[in-house]
Every structure is written in structure tokens, then in C-alpha cells.
N, C-alpha and C positions, 0 to 999 in steps of 0.2 A: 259740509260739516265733517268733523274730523273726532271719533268718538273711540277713545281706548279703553276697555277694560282690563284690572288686574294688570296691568303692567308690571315690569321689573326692569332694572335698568341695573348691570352688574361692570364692574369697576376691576379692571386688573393690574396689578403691578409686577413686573418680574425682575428678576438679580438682574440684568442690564441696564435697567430703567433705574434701580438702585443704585447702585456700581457708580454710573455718570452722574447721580444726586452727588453719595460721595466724594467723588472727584473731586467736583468746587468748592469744596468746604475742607475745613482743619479740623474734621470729626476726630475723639481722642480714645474713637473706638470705632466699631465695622462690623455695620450689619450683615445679614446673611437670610433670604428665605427658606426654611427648613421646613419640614413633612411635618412637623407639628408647633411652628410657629415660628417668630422671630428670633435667629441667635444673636445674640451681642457680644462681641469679644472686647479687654482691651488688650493692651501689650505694651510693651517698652522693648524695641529694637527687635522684633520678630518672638520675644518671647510673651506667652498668654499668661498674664497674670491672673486676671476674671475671664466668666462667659456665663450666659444664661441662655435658657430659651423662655421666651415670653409668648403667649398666644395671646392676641388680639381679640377684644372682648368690647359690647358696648353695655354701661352701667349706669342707668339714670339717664341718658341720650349723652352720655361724653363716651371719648374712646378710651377704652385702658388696657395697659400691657397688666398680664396677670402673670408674675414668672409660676413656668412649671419646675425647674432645677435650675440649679448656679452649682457654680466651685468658684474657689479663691486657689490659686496657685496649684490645679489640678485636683483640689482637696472639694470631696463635695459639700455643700454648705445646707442645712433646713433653716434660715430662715429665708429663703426664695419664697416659700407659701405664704409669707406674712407682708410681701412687698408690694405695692402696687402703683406703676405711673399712667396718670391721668397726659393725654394727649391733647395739645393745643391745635385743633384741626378747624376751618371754618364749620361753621353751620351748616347743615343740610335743612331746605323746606320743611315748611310744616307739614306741607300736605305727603311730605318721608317720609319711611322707615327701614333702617337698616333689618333687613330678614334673611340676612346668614353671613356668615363670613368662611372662606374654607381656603384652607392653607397647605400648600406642595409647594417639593423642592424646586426653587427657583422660582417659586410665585406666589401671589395673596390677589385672593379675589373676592368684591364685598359686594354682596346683593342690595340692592336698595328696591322695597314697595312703594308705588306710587297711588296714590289715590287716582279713580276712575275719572276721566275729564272729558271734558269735548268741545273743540274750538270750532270757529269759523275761520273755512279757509279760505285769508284774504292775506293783502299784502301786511305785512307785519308780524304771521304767525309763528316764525321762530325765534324774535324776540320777545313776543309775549311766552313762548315756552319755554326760553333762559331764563325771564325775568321770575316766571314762577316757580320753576324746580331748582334754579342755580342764583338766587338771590344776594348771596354774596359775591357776587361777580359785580354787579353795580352795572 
């Protein structure tokens, strides 16, 4: 029998693992992990039109960037505090909870609680532990 209490299970992403997201894609902007959240820049031909930094928030169990400042063309902007983008991210189990998120430069790391469980250990118990903490995987 296989019995965990209090779990956590924490999740990291850093500016390399970014960077190659990037790559593949036509993004028409570039992100950045900063000591206090997410920056966004865009630009036309090396010059920064926008930038923000957003910190990474969860609100009702969705993710959302919550800007902390912007500028428009180096000009700083307040309606940053009035902004808010909702994140299309799969589902995390029920039996989750996101219980913290903390942000340094060149990385973002999200803590997820798990609810206490205890399997039997037989053949098939790490698909029954994808199926139950990573359900959207199928």
C-alpha cells in the first residue's frame, strides 16, 4: 500500500523552456520571466512599442495575468491595474489546488496541493496516478 500525506507537487518553467516555446510560433510579441512576474514586450523591427509585467494569479480556479505596470512607447500607462487576461490552460484534478505560485528571473514555479491518497501497489499504479491527478491527458 502506497499512502501520501499532504503532498505537493511543484511545476517549473524557465527563460529556456520559454525561449524554444517561442521559437515555433509567429508570437507578435516575447515574453520574458522577471523577479516579479511576466514581462510582455512587442515591437516593430527591434523598437519596444508596449511592455507590461503581469504576475500570474489564480481567480475562481482559472489562471490570469493581472498587469502590475505597462508603458506605450516608453510612456508609462495606469490603466495596467484595470486589465485582466484569463488563461486557456487545461484543467488540473479535482482532487488540486494551486497553493502558491512564485516568480524569479528566468523562472515561474507553481505549487499544486494534492489531496491525501493511498493506492495499492500492483501493476497498473502509475496509470491509475495519471489518470487521477492528470485527467486531461486522456
Amino acid at each position: 500500500m502506497l499512502a501520501v500525506e499532504e503532498p505537493v507537487v511543484s511545476i517549473t518553467v524557465g527563460q529556456r523552456d520559454l525561449d524554444r516555446w517561442q521559437s515555433g510560433s509567429q508570437l507578435p510579441f516575447r515574453l520574458s520571466l522577471g523577479e516579479k512576474g511576466l514581462i510582455v514586450n512587442t515591437g516593430v523591427a527591434g523598437v519596444v512599442i508596449s511592455e507590461f509585467e503581469a504576475q500570474l494569479e489564480v481567480a475562481g480556479g482559472w489562471f490570469v495575468l493581472r498587469p502590475r505596470r505597462a508603458s506605450i512607447l516608453g510612456i508609462p500607462s495606469q490603466l495596467a491595474s484595470w486589465l485582466r487576461a484569463y488563461l486557456p490552460l487545461p484543467p488540473i484534478s479535482p482532487e488540486a489546488r494551486l497553493s502558491g505560485i512564485d516568480h524569479a528571473p528566468g523562472k515561474l514555479t507553481l505549487h499544486f496541493s494534492i489531496s491525501d491518497f493511498e493506492e495499492n501497489i500492483t501493476r497498473g499504479l502509475l496509470q491509475r496516478l495519471r489518470k487521477r491527478l492528470l485527467p486531461w491527458m486522456g
